[in-house]
N, C-alpha and C positions, 0 to 999 in steps of 0.2 A: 643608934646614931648612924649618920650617913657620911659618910667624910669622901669628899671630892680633891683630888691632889691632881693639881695643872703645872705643867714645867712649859717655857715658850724657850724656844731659840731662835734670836733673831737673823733677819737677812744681814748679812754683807754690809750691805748699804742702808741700812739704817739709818735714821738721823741721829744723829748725836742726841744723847738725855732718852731716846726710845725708852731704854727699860724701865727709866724711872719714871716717866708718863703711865709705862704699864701699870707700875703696881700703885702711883695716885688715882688713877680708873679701876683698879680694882676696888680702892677704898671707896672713891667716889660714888661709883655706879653698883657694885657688887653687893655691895655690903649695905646700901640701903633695898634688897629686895628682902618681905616679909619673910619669906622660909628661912633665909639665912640666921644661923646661932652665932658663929665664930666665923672669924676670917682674916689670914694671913697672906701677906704678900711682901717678897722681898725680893734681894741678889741674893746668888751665890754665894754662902762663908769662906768660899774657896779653901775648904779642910784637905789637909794637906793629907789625906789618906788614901790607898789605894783602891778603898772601894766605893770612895767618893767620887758621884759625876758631877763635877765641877765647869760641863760643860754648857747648861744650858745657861739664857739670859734673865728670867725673871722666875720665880717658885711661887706657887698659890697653892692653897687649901680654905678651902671651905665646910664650915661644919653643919651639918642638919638634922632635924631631929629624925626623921628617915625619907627613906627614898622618895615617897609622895613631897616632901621639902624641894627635894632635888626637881622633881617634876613642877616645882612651879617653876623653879629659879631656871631651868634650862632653857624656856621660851618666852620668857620675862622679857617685857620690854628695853629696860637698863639692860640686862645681860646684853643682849639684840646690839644694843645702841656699845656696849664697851667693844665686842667684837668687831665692828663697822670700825670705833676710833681707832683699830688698833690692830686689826689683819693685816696690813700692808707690809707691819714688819715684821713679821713672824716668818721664818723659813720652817720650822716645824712647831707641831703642838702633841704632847703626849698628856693624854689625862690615865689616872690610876684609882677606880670607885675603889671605896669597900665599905662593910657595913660592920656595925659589932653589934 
């Protein structure tokens, strides 16, 4: 398996409801591309621990069955088209691959 984990944090100035736009275009657009197994997208639980980062705006994971998965979904049209609805409000993007 191929599991893709996306953290966004948004701009400043964002429009109000951003994050939750994010993570209906992750369901929308994401999750109907054919590589994709699984996919999550949410807020923050805001876990009150300290090695919790509680700091970014919207949390995504994607599951595939391996990297060739990922390789379609990366230049996937939907992928293409959620990135476009949805860079404006991002001030950062960390993604974290890994495989098992």
């Amino acid at each position: 398996m191929f599991i893709h984990t996306v953290y966004f944090w948004l701009n400043d100035d964002a429009p109000a409801g951003a994050a939750e736009q994010i993570v209906a275009d992750c369901r929308e657009y994401l999750a109907k591309i054919e590589s994709v197994r699984q996919l999550w997208a949410g807020l923050p639980a805001m876990t009150p621990r300290d090695v919790v980062d509680n700091s970014y705006g919207v949390g995504l994971t994607v599951v595939f069955d391996d990297a060739a998965g990922h390789d379609v979904y990366a230049p996937h049209p939907l992928h293409n088209e959620f990135i476009a609805r949805n860079k404006a409000s991002w001030a950062r993007v960390q993604v974290y691959d890994f495989a098992e």
